[in-house]
PQR file of N, CA, C, O and H, with PARSE charges and radii, in Angstrom:
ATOM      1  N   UNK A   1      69.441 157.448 198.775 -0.4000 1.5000
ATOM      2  CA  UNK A   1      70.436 157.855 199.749 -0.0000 2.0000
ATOM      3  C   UNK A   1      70.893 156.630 200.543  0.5500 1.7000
ATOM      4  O   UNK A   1      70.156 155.752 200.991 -0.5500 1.4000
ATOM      5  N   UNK A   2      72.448 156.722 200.665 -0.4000 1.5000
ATOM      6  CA  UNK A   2      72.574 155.506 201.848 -0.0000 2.0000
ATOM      7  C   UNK A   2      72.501 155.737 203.083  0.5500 1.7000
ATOM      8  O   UNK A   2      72.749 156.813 203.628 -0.5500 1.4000
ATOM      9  H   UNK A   2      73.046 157.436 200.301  0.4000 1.0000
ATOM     10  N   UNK A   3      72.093 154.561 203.683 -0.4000 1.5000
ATOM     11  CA  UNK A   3      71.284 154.919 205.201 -0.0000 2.0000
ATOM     12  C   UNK A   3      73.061 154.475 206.320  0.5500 1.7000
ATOM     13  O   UNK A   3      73.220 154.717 207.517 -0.5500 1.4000
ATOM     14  H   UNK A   3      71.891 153.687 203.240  0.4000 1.0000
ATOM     15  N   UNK A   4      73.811 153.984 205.612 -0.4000 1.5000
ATOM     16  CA  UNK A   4      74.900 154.192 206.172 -0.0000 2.0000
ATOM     17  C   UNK A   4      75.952 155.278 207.388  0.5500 1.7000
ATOM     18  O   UNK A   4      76.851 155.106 208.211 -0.5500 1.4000
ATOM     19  H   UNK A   4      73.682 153.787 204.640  0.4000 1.0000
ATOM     20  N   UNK A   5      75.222 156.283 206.890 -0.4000 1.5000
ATOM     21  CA  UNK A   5      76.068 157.404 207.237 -0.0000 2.0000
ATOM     22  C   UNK A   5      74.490 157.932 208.493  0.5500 1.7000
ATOM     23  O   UNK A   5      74.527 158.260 209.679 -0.5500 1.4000
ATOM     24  H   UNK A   5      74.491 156.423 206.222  0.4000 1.0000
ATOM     25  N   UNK A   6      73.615 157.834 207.788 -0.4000 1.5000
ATOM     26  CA  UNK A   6      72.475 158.005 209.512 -0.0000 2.0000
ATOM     27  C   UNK A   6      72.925 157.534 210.038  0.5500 1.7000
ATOM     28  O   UNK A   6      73.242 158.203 211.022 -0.5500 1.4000
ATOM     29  H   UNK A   6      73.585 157.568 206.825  0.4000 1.0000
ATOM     30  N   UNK A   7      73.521 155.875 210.100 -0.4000 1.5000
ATOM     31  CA  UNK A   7      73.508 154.715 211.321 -0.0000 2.0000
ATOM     32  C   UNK A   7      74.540 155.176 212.315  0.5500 1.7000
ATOM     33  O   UNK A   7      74.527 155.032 213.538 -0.5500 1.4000
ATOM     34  H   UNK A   7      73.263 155.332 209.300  0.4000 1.0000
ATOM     35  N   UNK A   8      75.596 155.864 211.411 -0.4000 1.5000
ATOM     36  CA  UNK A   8      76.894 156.805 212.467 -0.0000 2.0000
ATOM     37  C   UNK A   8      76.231 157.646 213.296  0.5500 1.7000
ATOM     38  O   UNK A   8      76.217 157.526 214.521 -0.5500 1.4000
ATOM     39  H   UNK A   8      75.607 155.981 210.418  0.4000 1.0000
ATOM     40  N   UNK A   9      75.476 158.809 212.445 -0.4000 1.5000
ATOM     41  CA  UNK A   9      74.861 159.906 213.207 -0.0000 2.0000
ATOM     42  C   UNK A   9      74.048 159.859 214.283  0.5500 1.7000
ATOM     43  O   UNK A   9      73.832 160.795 215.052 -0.5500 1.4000
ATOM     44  H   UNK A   9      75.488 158.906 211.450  0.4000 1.0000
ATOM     45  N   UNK A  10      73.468 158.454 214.354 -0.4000 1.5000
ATOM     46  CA  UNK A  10      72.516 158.136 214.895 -0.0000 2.0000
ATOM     47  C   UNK A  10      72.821 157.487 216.360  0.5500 1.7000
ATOM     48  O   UNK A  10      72.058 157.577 217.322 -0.5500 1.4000
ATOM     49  H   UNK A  10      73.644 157.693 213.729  0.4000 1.0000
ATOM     50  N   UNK A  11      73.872 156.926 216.352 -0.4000 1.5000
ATOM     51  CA  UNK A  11      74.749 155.869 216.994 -0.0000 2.0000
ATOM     52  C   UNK A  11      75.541 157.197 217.837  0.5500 1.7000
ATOM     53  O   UNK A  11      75.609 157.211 219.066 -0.5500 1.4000
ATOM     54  H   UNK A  11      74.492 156.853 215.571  0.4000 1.0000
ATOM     55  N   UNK A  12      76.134 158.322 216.942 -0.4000 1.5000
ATOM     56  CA  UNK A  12      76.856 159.308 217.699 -0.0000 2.0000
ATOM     57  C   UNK A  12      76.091 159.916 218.635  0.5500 1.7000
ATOM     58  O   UNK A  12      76.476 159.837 219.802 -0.5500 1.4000
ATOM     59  H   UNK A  12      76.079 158.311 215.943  0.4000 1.0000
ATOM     60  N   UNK A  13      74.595 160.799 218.267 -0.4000 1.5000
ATOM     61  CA  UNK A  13      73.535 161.346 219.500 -0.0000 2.0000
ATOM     62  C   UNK A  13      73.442 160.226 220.415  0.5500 1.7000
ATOM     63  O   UNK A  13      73.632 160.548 221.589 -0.5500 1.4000
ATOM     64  H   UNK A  13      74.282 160.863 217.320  0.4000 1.0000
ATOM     65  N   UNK A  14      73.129 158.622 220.139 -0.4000 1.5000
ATOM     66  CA  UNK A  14      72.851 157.991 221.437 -0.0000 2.0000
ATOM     67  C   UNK A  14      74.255 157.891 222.187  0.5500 1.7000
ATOM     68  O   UNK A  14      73.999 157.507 223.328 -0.5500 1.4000
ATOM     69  H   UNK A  14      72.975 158.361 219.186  0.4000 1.0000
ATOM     70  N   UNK A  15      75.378 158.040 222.063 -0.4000 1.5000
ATOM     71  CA  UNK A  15      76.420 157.657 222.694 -0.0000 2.0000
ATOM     72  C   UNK A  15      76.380 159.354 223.367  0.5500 1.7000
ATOM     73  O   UNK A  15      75.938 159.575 224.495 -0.5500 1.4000
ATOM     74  H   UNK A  15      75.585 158.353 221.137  0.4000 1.0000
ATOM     75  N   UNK A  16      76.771 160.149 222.705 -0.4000 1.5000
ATOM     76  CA  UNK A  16      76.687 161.479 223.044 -0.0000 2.0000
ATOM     77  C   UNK A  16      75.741 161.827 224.543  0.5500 1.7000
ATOM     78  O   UNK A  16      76.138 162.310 225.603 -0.5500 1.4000
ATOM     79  H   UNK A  16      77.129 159.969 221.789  0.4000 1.0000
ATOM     80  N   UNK A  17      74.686 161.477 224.231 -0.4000 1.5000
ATOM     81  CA  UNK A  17      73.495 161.530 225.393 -0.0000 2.0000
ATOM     82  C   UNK A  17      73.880 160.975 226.244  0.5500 1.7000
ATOM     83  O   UNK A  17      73.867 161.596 227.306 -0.5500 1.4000
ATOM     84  H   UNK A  17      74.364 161.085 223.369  0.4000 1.0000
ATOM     85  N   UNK A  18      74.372 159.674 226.268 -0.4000 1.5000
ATOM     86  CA  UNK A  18      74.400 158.692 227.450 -0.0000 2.0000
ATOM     87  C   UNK A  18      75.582 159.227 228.152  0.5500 1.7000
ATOM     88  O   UNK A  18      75.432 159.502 229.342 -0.5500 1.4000
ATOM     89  H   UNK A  18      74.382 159.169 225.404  0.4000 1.0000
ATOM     90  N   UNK A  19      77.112 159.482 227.425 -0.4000 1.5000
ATOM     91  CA  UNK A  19      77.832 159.987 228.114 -0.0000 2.0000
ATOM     92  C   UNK A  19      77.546 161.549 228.699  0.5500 1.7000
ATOM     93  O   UNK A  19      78.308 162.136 229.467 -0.5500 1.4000
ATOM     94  H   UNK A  19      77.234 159.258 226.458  0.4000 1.0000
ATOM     95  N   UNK A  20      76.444 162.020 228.236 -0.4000 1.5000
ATOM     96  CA  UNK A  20      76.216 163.458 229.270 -0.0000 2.0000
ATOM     97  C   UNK A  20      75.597 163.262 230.103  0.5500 1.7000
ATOM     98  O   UNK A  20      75.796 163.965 231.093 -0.5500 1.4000
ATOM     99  H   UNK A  20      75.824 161.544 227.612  0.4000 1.0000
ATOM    100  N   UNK A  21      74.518 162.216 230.168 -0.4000 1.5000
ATOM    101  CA  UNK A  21      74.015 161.642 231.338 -0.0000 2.0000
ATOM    102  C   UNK A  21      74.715 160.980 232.401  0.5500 1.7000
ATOM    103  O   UNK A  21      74.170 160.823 233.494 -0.5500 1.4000
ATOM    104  H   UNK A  21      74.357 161.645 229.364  0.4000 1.0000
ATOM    105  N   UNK A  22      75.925 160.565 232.161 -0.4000 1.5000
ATOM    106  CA  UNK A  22      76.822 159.996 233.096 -0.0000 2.0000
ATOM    107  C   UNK A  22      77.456 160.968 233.890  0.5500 1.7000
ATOM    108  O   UNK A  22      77.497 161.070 235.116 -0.5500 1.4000
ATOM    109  H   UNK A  22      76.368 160.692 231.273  0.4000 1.0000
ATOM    110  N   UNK A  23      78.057 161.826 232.799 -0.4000 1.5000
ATOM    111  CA  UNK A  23      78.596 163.366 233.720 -0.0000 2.0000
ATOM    112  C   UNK A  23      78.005 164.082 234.090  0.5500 1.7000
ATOM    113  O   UNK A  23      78.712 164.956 234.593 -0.5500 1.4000
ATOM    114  H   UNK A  23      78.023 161.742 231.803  0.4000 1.0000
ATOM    115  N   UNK A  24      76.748 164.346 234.190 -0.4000 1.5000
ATOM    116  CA  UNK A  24      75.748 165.174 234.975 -0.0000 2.0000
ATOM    117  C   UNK A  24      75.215 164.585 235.851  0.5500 1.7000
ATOM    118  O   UNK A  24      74.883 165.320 236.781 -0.5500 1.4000
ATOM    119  H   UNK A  24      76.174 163.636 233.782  0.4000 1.0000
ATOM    120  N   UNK A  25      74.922 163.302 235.999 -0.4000 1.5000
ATOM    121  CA  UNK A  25      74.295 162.801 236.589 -0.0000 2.0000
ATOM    122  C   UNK A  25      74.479 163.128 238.222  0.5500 1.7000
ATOM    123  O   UNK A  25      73.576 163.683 238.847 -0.5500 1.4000
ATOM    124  H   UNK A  25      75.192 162.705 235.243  0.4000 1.0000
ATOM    125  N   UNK A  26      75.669 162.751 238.814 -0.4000 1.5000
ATOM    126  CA  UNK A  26      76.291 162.656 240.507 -0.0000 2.0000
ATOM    127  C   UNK A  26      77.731 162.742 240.017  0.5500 1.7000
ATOM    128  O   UNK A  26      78.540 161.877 239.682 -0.5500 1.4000
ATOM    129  H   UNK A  26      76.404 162.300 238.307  0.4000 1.0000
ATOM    130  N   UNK A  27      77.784 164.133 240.088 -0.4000 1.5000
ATOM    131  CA  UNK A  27      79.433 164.980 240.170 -0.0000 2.0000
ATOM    132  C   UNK A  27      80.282 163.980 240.998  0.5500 1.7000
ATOM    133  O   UNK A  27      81.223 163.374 240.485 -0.5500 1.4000
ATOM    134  H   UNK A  27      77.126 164.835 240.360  0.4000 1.0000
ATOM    135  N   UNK A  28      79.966 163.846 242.134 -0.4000 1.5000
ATOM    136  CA  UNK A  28      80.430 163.193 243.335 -0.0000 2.0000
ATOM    137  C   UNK A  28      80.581 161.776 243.088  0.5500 1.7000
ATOM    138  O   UNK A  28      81.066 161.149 244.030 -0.5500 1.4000
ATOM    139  H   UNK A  28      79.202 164.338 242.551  0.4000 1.0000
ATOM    140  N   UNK A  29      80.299 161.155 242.107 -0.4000 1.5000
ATOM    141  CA  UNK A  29      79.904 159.642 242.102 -0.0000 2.0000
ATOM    142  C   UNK A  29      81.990 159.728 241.651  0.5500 1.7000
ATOM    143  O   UNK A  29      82.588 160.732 241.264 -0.5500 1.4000
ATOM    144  H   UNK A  29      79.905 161.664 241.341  0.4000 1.0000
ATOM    145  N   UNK A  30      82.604 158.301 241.903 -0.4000 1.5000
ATOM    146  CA  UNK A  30      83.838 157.381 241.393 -0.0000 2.0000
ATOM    147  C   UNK A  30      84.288 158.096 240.311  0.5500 1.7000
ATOM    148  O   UNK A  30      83.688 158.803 239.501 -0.5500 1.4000
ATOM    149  H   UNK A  30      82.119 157.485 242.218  0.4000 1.0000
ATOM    150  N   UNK A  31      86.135 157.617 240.502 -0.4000 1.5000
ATOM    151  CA  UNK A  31      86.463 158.342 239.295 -0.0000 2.0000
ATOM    152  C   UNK A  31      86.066 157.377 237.871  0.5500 1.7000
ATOM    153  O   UNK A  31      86.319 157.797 236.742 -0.5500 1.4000
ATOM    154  H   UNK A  31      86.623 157.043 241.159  0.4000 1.0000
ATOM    155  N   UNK A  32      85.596 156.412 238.050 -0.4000 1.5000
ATOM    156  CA  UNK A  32      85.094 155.652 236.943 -0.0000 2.0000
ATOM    157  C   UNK A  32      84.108 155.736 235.974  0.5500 1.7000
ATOM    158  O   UNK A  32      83.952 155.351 234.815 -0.5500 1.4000
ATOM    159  H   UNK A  32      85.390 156.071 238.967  0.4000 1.0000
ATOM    160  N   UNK A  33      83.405 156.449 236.925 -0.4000 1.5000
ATOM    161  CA  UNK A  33      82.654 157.015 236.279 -0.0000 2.0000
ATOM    162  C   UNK A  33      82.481 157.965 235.373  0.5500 1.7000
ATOM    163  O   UNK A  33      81.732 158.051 234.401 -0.5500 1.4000
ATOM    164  H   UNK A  33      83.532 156.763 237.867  0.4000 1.0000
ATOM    165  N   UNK A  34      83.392 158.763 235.894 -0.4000 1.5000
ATOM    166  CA  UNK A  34      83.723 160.278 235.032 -0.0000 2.0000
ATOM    167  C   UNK A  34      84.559 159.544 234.328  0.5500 1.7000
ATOM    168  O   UNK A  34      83.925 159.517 233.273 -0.5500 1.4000
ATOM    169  H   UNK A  34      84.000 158.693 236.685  0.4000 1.0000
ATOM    170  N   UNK A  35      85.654 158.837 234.094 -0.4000 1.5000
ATOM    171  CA  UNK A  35      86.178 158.072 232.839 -0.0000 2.0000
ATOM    172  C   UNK A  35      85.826 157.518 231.673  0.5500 1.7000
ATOM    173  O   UNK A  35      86.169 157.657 230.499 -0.5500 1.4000
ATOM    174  H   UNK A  35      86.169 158.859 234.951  0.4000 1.0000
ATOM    175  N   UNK A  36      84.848 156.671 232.434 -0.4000 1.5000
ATOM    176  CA  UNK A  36      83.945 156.356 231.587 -0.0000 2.0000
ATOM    177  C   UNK A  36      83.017 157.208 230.238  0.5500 1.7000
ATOM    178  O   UNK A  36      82.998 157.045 229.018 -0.5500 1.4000
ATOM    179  H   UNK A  36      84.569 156.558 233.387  0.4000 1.0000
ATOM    180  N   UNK A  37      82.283 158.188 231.203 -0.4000 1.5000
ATOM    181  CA  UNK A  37      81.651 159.175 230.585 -0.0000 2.0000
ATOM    182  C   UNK A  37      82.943 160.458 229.357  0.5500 1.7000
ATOM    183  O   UNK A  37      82.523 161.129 228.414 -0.5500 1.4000
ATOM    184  H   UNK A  37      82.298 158.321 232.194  0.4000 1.0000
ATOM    185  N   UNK A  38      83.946 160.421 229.679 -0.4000 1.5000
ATOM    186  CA  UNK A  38      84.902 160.726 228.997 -0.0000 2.0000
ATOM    187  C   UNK A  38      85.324 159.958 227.619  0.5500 1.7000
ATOM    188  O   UNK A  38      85.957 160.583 226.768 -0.5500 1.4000
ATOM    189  H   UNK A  38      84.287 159.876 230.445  0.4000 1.0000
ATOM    190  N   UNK A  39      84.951 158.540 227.404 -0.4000 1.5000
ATOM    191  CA  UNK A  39      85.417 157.340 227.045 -0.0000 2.0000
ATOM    192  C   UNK A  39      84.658 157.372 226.123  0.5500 1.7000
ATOM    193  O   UNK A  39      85.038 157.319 224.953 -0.5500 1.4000
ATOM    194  H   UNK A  39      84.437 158.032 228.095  0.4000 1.0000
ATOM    195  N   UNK A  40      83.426 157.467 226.488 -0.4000 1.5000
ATOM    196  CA  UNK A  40      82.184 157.358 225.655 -0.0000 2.0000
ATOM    197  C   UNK A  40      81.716 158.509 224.866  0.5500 1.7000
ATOM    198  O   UNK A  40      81.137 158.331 223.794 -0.5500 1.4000
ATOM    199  H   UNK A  40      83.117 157.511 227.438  0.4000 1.0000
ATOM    200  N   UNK A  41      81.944 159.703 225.357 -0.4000 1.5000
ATOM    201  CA  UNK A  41      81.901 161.054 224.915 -0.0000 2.0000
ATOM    202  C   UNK A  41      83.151 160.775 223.775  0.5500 1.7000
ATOM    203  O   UNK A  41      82.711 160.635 222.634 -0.5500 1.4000
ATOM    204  H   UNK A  41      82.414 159.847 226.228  0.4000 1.0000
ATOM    205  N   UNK A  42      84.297 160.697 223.875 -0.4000 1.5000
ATOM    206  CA  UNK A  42      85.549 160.479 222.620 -0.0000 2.0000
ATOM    207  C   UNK A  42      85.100 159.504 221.962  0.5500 1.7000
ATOM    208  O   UNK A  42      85.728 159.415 220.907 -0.5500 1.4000
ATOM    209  H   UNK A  42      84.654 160.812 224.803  0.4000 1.0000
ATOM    210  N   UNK A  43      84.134 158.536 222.085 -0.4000 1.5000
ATOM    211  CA  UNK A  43      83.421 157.598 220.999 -0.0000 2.0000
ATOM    212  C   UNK A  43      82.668 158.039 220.202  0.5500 1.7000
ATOM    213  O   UNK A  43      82.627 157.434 219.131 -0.5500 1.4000
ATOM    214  H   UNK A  43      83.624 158.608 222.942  0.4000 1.0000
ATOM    215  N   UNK A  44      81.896 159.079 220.347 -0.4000 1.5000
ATOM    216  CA  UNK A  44      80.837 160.242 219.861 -0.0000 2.0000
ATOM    217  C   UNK A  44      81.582 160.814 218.727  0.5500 1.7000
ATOM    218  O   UNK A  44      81.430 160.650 217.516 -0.5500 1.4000
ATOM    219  H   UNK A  44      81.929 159.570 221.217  0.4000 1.0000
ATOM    220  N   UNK A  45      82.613 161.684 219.549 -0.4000 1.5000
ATOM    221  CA  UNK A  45      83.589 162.413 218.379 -0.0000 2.0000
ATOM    222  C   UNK A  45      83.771 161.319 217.474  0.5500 1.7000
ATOM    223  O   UNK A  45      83.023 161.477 216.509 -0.5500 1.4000
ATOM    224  H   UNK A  45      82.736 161.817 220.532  0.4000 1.0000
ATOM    225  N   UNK A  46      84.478 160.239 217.382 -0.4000 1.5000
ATOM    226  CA  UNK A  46      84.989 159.038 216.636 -0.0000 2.0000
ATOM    227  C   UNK A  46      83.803 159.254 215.486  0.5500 1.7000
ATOM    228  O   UNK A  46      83.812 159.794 214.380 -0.5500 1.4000
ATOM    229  H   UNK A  46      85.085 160.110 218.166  0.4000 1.0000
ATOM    230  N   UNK A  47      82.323 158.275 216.616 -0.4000 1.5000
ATOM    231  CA  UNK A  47      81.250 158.290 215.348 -0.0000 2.0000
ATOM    232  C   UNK A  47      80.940 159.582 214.226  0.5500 1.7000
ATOM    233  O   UNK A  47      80.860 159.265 213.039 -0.5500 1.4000
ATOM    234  H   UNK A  47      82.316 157.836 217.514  0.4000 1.0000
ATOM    235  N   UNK A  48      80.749 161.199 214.657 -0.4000 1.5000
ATOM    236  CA  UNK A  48      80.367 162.185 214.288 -0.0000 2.0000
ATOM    237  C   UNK A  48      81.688 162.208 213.321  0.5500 1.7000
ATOM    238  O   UNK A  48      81.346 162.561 212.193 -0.5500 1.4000
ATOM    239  H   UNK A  48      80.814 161.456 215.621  0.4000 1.0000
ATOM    240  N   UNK A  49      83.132 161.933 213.415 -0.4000 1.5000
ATOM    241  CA  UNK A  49      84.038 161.783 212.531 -0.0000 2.0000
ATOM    242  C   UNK A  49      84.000 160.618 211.111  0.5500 1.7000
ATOM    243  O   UNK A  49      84.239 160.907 209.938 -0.5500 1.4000
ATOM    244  H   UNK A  49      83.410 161.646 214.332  0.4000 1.0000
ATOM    245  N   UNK A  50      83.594 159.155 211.715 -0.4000 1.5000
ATOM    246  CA  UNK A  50      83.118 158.397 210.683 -0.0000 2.0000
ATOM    247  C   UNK A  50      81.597 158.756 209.744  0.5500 1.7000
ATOM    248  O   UNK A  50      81.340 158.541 208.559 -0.5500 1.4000
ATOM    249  H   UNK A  50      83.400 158.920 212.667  0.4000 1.0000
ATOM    250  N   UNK A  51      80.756 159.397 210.864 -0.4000 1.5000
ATOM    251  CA  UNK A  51      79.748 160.202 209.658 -0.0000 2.0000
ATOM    252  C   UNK A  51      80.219 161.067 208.632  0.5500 1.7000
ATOM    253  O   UNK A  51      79.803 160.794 207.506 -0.5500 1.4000
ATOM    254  H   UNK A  51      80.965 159.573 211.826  0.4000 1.0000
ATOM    255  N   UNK A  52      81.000 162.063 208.741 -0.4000 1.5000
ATOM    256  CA  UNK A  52      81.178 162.900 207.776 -0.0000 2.0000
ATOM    257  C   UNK A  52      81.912 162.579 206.829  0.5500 1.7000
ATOM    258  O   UNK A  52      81.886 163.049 205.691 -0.5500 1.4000
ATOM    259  H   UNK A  52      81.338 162.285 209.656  0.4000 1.0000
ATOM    260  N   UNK A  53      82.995 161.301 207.482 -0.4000 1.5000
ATOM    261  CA  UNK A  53      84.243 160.680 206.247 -0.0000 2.0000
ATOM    262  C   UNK A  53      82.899 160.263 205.063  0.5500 1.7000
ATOM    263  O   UNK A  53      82.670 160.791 203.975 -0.5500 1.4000
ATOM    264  H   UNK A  53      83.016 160.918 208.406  0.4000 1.0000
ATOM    265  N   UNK A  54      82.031 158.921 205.881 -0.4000 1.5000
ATOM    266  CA  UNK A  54      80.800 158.303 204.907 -0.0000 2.0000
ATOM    267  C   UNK A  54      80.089 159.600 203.636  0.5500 1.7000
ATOM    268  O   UNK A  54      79.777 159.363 202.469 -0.5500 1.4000
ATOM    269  H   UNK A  54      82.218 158.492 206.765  0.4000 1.0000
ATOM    270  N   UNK A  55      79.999 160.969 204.388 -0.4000 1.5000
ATOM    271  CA  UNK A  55      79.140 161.768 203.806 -0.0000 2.0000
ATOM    272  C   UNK A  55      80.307 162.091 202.091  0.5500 1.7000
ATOM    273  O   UNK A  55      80.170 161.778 200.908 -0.5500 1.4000
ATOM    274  H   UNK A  55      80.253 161.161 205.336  0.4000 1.0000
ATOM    275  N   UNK A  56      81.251 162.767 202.796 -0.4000 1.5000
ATOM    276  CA  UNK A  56      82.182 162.788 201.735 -0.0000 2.0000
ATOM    277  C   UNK A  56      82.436 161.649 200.651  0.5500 1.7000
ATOM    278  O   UNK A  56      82.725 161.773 199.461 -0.5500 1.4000
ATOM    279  H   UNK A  56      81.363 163.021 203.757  0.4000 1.0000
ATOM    280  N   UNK A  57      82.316 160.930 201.130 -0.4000 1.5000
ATOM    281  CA  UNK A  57      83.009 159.885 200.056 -0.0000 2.0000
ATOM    282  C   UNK A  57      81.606 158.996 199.273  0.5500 1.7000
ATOM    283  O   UNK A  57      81.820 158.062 198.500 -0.5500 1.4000
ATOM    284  H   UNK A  57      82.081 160.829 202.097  0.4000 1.0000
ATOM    285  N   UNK A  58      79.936 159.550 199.685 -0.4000 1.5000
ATOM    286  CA  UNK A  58      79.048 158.885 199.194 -0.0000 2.0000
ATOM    287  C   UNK A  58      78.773 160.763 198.336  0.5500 1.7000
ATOM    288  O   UNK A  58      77.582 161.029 198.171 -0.5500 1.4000
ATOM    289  H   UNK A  58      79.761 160.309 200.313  0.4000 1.0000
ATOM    290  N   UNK A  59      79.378 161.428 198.060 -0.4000 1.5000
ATOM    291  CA  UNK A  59      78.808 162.461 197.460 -0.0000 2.0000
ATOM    292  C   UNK A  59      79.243 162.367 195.852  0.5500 1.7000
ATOM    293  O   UNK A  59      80.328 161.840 195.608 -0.5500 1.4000
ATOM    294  H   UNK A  59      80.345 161.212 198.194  0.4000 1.0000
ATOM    295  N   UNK A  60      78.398 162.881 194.706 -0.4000 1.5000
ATOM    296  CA  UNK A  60      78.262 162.370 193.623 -0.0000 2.0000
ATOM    297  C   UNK A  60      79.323 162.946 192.931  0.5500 1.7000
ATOM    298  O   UNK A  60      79.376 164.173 192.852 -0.5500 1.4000
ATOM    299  H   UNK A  60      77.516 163.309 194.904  0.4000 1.0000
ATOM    300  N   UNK A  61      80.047 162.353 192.494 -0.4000 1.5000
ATOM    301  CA  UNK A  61      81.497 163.322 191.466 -0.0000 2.0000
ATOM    302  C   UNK A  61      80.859 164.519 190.310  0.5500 1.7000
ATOM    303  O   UNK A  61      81.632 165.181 189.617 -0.5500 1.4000
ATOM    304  H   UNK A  61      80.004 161.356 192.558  0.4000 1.0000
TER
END
């Protein structure tokens, strides 16, 4: 199996996490923050999107 398509999945939960930790963290905190955490959360989607392209296109004809 190629370990390619983990490294997305893998990369997507840690980005995923961190940006929910940002938005939960202090509601009240800068709007930069919540941008941020927005920023990083649409990086997630991105990765969880480049995982599945990898999955498709490493599947056996």
């Amino acid at each position: 199996m190629n370990r390619k398509p983990l490294i997305w999945l893998l990369l997507a939960l840690v980005l995923a996490a961190y940006a929910l930790s940002i938005l939960l963290s202090s509601p009240g905190q800068s709007p930069w923050s919540m941008i941020s955490g927005i920023i990083i959360g649409a990086a997630s989607l991105v990765m969880v999107w480049k995982y599945s392209r990898e999955i498709r296109n490493n599947r056996p004809s």
